[in-house]
Steps between C-alpha positions, in 0.01 A plus 500: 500500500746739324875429501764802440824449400774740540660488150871419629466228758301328220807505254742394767220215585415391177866537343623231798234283475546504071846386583397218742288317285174568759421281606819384615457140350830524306712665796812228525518311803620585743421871580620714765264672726612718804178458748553587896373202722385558850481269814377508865756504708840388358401194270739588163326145394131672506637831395678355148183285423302810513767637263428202277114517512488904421782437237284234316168703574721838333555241150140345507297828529699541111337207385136469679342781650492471879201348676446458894255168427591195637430322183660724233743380341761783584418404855574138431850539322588787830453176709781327344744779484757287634529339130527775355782695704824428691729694720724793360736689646378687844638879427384643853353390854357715711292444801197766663223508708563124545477416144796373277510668176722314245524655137627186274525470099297207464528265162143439336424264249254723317523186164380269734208687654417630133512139422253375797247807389469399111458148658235564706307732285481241230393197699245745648352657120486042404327414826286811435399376172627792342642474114691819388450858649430816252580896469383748326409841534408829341682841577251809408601903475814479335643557149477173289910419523492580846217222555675251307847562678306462858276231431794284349707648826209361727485206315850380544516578931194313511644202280842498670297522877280210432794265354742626774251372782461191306125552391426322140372767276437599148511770304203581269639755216091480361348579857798782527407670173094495576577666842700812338246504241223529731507905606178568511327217687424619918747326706187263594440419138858411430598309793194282379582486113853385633371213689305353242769520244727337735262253565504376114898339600466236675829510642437806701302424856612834675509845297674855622314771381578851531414834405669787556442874409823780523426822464754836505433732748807685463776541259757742461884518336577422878283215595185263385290385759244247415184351704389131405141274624596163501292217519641108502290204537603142523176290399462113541363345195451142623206281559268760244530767761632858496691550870667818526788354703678828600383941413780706462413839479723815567620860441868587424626865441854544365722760445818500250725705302354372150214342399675236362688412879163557690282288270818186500500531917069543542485208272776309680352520869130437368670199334686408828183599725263274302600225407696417838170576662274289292733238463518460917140519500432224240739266701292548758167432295682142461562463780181525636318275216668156648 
């Protein structure tokens, strides 16, 4: 797959979701959400829970990524949006087609359903067995202080993801260094020489591994855009086994007005991408193993 992204809706995206905290674990309680709720007929009862349920689905897609399975966990805190919400005020009514449309600022308490998430991911890592979780990753084609500045940039989303969603982790400053110092090694080669370093702390039972190569394809005193290959594992390092839990792998082209914007935002959404992705499919993993 091969994402796009239009330079300015990126800024406005990433600028808001810099200011929220993403994910939205620190938002005070309550927050205001304007949702429309719709009803059969003319039940303003059915129509105002609906209002509840999409307002509390709008705050939880900020903090897990949305899942239709029964058994996911975003599916299980949806359930009990009723905890999580109460009635605002009801700014219009309008009834059509026999349906009652009621548009309502609903109050969510986005604390306590950031609260129930960290609680539920840790319980799940013990009963999994699972120690500490680990990053690290190496960031090939550009200019030495542009690597450092990403890879410390990637670094810090990934550490702030993980702790937000309540996942113990640990941050390895020796398996970080050996990663950027590893250009040459074949993507293969490294994911494997990561591994077995990781394996030498005991600590770690799950380890993040990425590899990711940017390249310029065109730069001007207009515009920079860039092209990265990105490749994330998550690998399970339990019971003397090597289980690739969740494969990440994706194409991003963006475009900027300066190399220094473009390579801040591509590193930002590959940051955002990832490790939301991997840590959803790791929870998963768990959940599965008991």
């Amino acid at each position: 797959m091969k994402r796009y992204i239009v330079c300015m809706v990126w800024a406005v995206i990433a600028a808001v979701l810099l200011v929220a905290g993403f994910p939205s674990i620190g938002a005070a309680a309550p927050v205001t959400v304007q949702v429309c709720g719709i009803s059969a007929g003319n039940d303003e009862g059915k129509a105002m829970a609906d209002a509840r349920q999409k307002a509390v689905k709008r705050i939880l897609s900020q903090i897990l990524s949305p899942s239709d399975a029964p058994d996911s966990l975003y599916q299980q805190i949806l359930l009990q949006y009723a905890c999580y919400s109460r009635d605002g005020k009801v700014m219009q009514k309008t009834c059509r087609d026999g349906q009652l449309y009621v548009i309502e600022s609903v109050q969510v308490d986005a604390d306590a359903m950031a609260a129930a998430v960290k609680t539920h991911i840790a319980g799940q890592q013990q009963a999994a067995d699972e120690e500490k979780l680990c990053f690290a990753a190496r960031i090939r084609g550009l200019a030495p202080q542009e690597t450092r500045k990403a890879e410390q940039g990637l670094a810090n989303i990934y550490g702030t993801t993980f702790q937000n969603l309540g996942f113990a982790s640990k941050r390895s400053d020796e398996l970080m260094l050996a990663a950027a110092r590893e250009t040459a090694a074949t993507p293969q080669q490294f994911m494997s020489d990561m591994v077995a370093m990781a394996r030498d702390d005991i600590e770690i039972t799950t380890a993040v591994i990425g590899d990711i190569d940017i390249q310029t394809m065109a730069e001007d005193e207009a515009s920079t855009t860039l092209h990265a290959n990105v490749r994330m594992r998550a690998i399970s390092l339990l019971h003397d086994r090597e289980t690739v839990v969740a494969d990440f792998s994706e194409s991003y082209d963006m475009k900027q007005s300066s190399r220094e914007k473009v390579l801040e935002m591509l590193i930002y959404k590959i940051g955002m991408d990832t490790s939301r992705d991997l840590a959803d499919r790791t929870l998963s993993y768990w959940n599965k193993q008991h």
